[in-house]
C-alpha positions in Angstrom: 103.5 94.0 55.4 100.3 92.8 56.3 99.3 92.6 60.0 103.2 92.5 60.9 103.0 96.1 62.1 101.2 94.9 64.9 104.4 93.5 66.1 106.0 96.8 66.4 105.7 97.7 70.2 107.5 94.4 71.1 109.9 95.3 68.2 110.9 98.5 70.2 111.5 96.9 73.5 114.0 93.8 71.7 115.6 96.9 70.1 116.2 98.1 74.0 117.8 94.5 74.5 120.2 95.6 71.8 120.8 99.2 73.2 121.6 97.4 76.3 124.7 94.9 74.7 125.6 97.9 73.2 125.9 100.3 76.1 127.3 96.9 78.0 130.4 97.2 75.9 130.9 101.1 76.4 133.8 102.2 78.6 132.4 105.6 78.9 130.0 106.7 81.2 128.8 109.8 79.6 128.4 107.6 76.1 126.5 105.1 78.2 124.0 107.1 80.0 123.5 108.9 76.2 122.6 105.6 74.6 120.3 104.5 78.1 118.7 107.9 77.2 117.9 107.0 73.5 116.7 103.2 74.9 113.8 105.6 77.0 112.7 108.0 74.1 112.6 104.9 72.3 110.4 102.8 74.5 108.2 106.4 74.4 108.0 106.6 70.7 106.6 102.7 70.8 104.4 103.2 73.6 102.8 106.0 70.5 102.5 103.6 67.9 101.1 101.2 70.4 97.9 103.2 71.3 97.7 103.6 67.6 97.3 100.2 67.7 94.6 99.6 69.9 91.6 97.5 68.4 93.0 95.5 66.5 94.1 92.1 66.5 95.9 89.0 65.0 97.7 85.8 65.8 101.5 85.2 64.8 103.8 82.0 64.8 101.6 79.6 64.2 99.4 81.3 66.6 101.9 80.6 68.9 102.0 84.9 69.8 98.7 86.6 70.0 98.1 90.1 69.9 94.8 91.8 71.2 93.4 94.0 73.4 94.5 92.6 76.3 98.4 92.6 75.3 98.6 95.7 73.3 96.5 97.6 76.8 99.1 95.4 78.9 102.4 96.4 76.1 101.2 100.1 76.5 102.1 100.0 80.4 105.6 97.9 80.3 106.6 100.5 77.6 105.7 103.2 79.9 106.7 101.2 82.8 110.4 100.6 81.2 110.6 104.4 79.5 110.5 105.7 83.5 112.7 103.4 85.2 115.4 103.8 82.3 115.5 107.3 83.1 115.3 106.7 86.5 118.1 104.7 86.4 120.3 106.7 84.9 121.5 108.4 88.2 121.4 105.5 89.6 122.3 101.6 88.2 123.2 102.7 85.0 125.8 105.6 86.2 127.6 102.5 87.4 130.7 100.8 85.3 128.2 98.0 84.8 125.6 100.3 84.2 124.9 98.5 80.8 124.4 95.2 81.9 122.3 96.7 84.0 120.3 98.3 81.4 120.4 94.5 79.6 119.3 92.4 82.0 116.2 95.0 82.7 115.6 95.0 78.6 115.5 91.1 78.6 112.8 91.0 81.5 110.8 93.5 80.2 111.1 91.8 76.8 109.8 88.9 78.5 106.8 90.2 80.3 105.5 91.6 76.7 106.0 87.9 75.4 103.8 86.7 78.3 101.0 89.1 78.3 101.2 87.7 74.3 102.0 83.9 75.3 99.3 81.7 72.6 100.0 78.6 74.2 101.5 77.3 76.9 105.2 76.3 75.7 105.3 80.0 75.2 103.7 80.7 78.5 106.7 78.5 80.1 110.0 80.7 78.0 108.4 83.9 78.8 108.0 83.1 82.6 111.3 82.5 82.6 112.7 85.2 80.2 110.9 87.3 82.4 112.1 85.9 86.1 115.5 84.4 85.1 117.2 88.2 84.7 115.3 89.8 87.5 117.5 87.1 90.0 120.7 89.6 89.0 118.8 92.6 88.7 117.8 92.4 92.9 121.8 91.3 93.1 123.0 94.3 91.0 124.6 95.9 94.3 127.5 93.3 94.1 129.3 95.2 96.8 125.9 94.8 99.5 125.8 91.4 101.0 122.4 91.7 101.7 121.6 92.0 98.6 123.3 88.4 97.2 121.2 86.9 100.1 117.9 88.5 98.9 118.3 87.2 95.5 119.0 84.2 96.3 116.2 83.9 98.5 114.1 85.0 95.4 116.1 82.3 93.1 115.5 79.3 95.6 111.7 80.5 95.8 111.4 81.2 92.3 112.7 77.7 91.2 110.2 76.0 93.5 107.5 77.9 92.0 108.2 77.3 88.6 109.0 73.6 88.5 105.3 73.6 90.0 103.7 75.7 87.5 105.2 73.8 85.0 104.2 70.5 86.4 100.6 72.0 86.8 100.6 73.4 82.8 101.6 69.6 81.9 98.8 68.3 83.6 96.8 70.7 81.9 98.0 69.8 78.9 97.8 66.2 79.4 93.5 66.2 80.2 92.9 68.7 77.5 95.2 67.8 74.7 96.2 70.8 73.3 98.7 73.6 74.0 96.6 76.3 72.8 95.4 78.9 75.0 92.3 80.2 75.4 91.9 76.0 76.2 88.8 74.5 75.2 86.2 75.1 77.5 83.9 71.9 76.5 86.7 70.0 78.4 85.4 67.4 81.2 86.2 67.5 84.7 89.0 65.3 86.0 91.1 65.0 88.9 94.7 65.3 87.4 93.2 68.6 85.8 91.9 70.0 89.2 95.0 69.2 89.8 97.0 71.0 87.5 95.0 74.1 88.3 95.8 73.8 91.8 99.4 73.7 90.9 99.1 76.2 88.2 97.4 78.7 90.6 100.1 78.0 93.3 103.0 78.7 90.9 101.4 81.8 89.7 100.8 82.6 93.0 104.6 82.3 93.9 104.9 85.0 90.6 102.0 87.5 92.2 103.4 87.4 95.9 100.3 86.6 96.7 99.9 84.8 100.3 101.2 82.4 101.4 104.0 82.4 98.5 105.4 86.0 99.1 108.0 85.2 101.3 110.6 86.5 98.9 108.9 90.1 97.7 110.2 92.1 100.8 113.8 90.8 101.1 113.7 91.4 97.8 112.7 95.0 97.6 114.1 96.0 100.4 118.1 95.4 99.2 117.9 96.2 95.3 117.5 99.4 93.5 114.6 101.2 94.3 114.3 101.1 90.5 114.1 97.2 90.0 111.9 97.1 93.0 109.4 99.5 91.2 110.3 97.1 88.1 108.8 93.8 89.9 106.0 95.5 91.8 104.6 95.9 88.4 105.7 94.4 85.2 105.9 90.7 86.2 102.7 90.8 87.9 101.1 92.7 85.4 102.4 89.7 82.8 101.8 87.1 85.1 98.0 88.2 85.5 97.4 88.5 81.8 99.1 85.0 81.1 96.6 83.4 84.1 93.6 85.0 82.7 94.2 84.0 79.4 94.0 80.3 80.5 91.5 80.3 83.1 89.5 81.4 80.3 89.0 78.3 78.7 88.3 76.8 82.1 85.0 77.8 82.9 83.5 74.1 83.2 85.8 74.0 86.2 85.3 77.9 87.6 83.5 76.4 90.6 86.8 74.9 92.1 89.4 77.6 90.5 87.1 80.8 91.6 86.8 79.6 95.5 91.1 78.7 95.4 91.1 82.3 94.0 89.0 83.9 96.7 90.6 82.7 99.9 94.2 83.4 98.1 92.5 86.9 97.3 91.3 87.4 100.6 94.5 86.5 102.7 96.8 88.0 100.4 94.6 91.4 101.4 94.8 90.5 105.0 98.4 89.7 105.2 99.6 92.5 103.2 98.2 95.1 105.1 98.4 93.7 108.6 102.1 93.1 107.9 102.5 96.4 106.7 101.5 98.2 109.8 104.9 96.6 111.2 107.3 97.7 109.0 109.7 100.5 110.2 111.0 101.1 106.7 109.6 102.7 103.3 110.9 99.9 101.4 109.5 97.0 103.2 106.3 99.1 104.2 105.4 99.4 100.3 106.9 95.7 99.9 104.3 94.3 102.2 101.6 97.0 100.5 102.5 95.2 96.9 101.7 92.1 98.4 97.9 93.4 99.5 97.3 95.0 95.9 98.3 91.5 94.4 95.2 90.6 96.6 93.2 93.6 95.3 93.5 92.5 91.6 92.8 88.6 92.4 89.7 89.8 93.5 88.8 90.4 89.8 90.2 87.0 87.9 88.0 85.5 91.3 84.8 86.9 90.0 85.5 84.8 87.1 83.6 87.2 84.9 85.2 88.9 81.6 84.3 92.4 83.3 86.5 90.6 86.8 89.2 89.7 84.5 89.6 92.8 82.7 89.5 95.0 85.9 92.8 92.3 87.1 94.2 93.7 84.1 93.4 97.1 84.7 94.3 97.2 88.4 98.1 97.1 87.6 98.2 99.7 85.1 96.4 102.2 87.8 98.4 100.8 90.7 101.6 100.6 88.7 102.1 104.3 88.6 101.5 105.2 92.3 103.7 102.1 93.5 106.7 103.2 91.1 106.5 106.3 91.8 106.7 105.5 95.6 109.8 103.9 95.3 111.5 107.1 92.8 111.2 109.2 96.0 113.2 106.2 97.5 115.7 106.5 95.1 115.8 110.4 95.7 115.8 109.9 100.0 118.3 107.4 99.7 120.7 109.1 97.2 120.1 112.3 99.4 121.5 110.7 102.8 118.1 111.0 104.5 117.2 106.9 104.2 114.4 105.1 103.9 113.1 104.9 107.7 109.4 105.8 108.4 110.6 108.0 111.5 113.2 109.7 109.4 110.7 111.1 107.2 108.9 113.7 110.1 108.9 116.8 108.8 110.1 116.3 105.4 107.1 118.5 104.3 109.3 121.4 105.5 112.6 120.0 104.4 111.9 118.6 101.0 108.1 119.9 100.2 108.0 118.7 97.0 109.1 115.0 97.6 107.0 114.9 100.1 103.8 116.1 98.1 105.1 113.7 95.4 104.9 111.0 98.1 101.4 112.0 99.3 99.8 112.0 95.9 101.2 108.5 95.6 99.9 106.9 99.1 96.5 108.6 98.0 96.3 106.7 95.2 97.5 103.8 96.8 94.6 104.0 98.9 91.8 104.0 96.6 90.8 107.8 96.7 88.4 109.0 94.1 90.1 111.1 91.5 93.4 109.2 91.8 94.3 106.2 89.6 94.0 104.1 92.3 90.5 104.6 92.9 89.3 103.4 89.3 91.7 100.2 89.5 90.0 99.1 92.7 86.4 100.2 91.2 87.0 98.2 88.0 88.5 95.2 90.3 85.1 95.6 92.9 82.6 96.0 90.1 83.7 92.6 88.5 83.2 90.9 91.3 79.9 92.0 92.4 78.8 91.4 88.9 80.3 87.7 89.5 78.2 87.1 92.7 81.2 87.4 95.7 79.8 90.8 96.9 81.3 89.7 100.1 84.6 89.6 98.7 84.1 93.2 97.9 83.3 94.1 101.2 86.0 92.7 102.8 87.9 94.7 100.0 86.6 97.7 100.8 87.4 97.2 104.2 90.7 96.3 103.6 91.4 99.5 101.5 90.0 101.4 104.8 92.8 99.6 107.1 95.2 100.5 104.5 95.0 103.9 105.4 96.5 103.3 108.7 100.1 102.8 107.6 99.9 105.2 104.3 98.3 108.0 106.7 100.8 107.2 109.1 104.0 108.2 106.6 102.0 111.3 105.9 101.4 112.3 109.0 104.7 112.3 110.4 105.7 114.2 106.9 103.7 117.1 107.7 102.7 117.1 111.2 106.0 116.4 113.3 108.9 118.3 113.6 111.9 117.3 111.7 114.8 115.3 113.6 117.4 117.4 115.2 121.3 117.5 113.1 122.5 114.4 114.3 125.1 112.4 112.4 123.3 108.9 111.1 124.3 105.7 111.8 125.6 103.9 108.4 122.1 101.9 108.9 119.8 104.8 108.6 121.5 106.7 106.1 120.4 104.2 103.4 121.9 101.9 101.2 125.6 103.3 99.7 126.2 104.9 102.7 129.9 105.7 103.3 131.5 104.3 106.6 132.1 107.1 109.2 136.1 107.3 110.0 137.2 108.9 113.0 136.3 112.5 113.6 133.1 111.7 111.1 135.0 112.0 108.0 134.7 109.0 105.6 136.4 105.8 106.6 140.3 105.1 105.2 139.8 103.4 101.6 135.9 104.1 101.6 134.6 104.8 97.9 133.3 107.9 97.6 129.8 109.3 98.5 127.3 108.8 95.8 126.3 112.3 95.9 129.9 113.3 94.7 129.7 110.4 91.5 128.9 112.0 88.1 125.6 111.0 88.2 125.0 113.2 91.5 126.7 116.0 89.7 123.7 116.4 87.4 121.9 117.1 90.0 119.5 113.7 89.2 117.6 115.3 86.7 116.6 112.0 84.9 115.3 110.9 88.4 113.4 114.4 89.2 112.3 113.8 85.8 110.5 110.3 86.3 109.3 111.5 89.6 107.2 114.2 88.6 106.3 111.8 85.0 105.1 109.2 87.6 102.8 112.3 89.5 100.9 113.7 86.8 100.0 110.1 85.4 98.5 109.3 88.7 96.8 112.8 88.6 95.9 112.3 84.9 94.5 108.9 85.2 92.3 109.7 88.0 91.0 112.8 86.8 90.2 111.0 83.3 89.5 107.4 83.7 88.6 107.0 80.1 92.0 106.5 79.6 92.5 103.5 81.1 88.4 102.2 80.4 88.9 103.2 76.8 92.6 102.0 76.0 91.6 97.8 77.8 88.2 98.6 75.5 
């Protein structure tokens, strides 16, 4: 068998790809939501033979697939990443008729970002990008029935396209100066213009795949109209891939970190600045934690800026710590939604007294979102911070820092008005507050002639949710755990 094993935590999420043709062709729902079930307890069981795995590495495909510390730390959190929004979504996208091409299209992305955080060389780099981005298009569509959300994924499409024709453009200059397709690149290469060039157009199209400023223009339509589950999805997985695949190759760019570190910076620096400032605007959960992805993309460029190993690693790092706080954020989403109560910041006053343990739930996860110490967000943004002072842009870190304290604003604001105002008076909600899948008011308040029925009276409601509850309170104790014990993070990238 050899070093094949190795292979094995990519072996489990393709055998989610084939769970999902499977439950596509289904006609039951109850048969459907059993097999989605089996995809997540098997995405756990290779998530346990991945950390069995850690420390070791080797090269497949002609060294075409490489598998090290970097991709097995980075396969560790798409497995976890895709065992929670699987059950997630099983009162939600997946209790749907098309709940298994659902559960497909989600398989094949996440199948993509584990090539990517693997990708040897940069063909590979170019069919995992798009493995990874072509499915997510449909994923932020998957409400069929909400025109909102057709014109936010094709927002996302038009951008995407864009983005990629000038990544690829930049990886074929890249190619072109240095003469090789490998990746690390070798770093004895000579300075050029067409290859300062293809960085600038690399670092732009990955930019456009970070949300990072100025190219985030299609991150809050897009997370504001799909399922709170594929928004927690993209907030993590494809950045998380995308960040391994850029550090990968700007490692065997060194002779030309002068130019590539300084693009970085600035992109790191506004993408912090944006992010948050834009947040503080937002009247919505959605687009508030939309806008908040955008400023932790920021956060972890501060790291691949430092353009030290310790820098880089932290980048990597950063999403596994922020990835359960920001997924978990949108879960309590999914459960305000699917409960009536909508996403609006004002709606939430006094939900501490209404729905305690959401609301703790949420606080725990704007905490960590913060930065504060014994939270998993603290040690992302410490391993992120320490890199670049060890890389010489201390002031980098300082506007960082003071960045994480504006931050506070907006996240303090949500928990403020869940604990110290007094919940709204019984008032019958517009359809616009009540949430996505709201049903049309008829006269008299019932539901409108021909309306499809209330969510909360589909099967899936009639389980009471308890795959979401479920991830939720999964989602919570990781946070809790990773703060308390950092060593799990530290000691799992090695």
């Amino acid at each position: 068998m050899g070093t094949a094993f190795l292979l094995l935590p990519k072996a489990g999420i393709g055998l989610l790809v084939v769970v999902g043709l499977v439950a596509a062709s289904l006609p039951g729902a109850g048969a459907r939501r059993a097999l989605v079930l089996a995809g997540a307890l098997l995405l756990g069981a290779a998530f346990v033979v991945d950390i069995g795995l850690l420390g070791r590495s080797a090269r497949f495909f002609h060294e075409a697939l490489v598998v090290d510390r970097l991709s097995l730390f980075a396969d560790s959190v798409l497995l976890t990443l895709g065992a929670v929004v699987s059950l997630a979504a099983l009162d939600g996208a997946v209790a749907g008729k098309d709940g298994g091409d659902f559960l497909l299209l989600f398989a094949l992305s996440l199948f993509g970002a584990s090539v990517l955080v693997s990708a040897g060389n940069l063909i590979v780099i170019f069919l995992a990008v798009e493995l990874t981005i072509i499915p997510s298009f449909a994923l932020v569509a998957f409400r069929g029935a909400d025109r909102r959300s057709f014109e936010g994924a094709l927002k996302y499409f038009i951008l995407s396209v864009l983005a990629s024709a000038i990544l690829y453009y930049g990886l074929s200059l890249i190619y072109g100066m240095t003469g090789t397709v490998r990746v690390p690149l070798p770093a004895q290469v000579g300075s050029s213009p067409l290859l300062l060039l293809g960085i600038g157009f690399m670092l732009v199209g990955f930019g456009f795949k970070l949300a990072a400023f100025p190219f985030h223009q299609w991150l809050p339509d897009a997370f504001e109209v799909s399922h709170p589950e594929v928004a927690a999805f993209l907030a993590v997985g494809p950045k998380l891939a995308a960040v391994v695949a850029l550090v990968r190759i700007l490692e065997g760019l060194g002779g030309q970190s002068g130019a590539w570190t300084a693009a970085l910076a600035w992109m790191a620096l506004g993408t912090m600045f944006w992010g948050n400032l834009a947040a503080f605007r937002q009247a919505g959960l959605r687009r508030m934690l939309a806008y908040s992805a955008v400023a932790h993309a920021g956060y972890a460029l501060v790291g691949v800026a430092a353009g030290t190993p310790q820098g880089m690693d932290g980048a990597v790092l950063y999403f596994a710590a922020y990835g359960s706080a920001a997924v978990g954020a949108f879960l309590v989403v999914a459960l305000l939604e699917r409960d009536g109560l909508g996403d609006a910041i004002a709606g939430l006053a006094g939900l501490g007294r209404r729905r305690p343990g959401w609301a703790a739930a949420l606080t725990v996860f704007l905490i960590s979102l913060v930065g504060v110490p014994l939270f998993a967000g603290f040690w992302g943004k410490f391993s992120v911070f320490l890199g670049a002072v060890e890389g010489g842009v201390v002031w980098l870190v300082v506007l960082g820092v003071i960045n994480s304290a504006v931050s506070f604003g907006y996240y303090g604001n949500v928990i403020r008005k869940m604990y110290l105002e007094a919940p709204p008076g019984r008032v019958d909600k517009p359809a616009a507050v009540a949430g996505p899948g709201a049903v049309p008011a008829g006269p008299g308040g019932g539901a409108a002639p021909g309306a499809p029925p209330p969510v909360a009276e589909t099967g899936a409601r009639a389980a009471a949710g308890w795959s979401l509850r479920t991830a939720l309170w999964l989602t919570v104790g990781l946070t809790l755990l990773l703060g308390v014990v950092p060593g799990l993070l530290f000691g799992a990238l090695g």
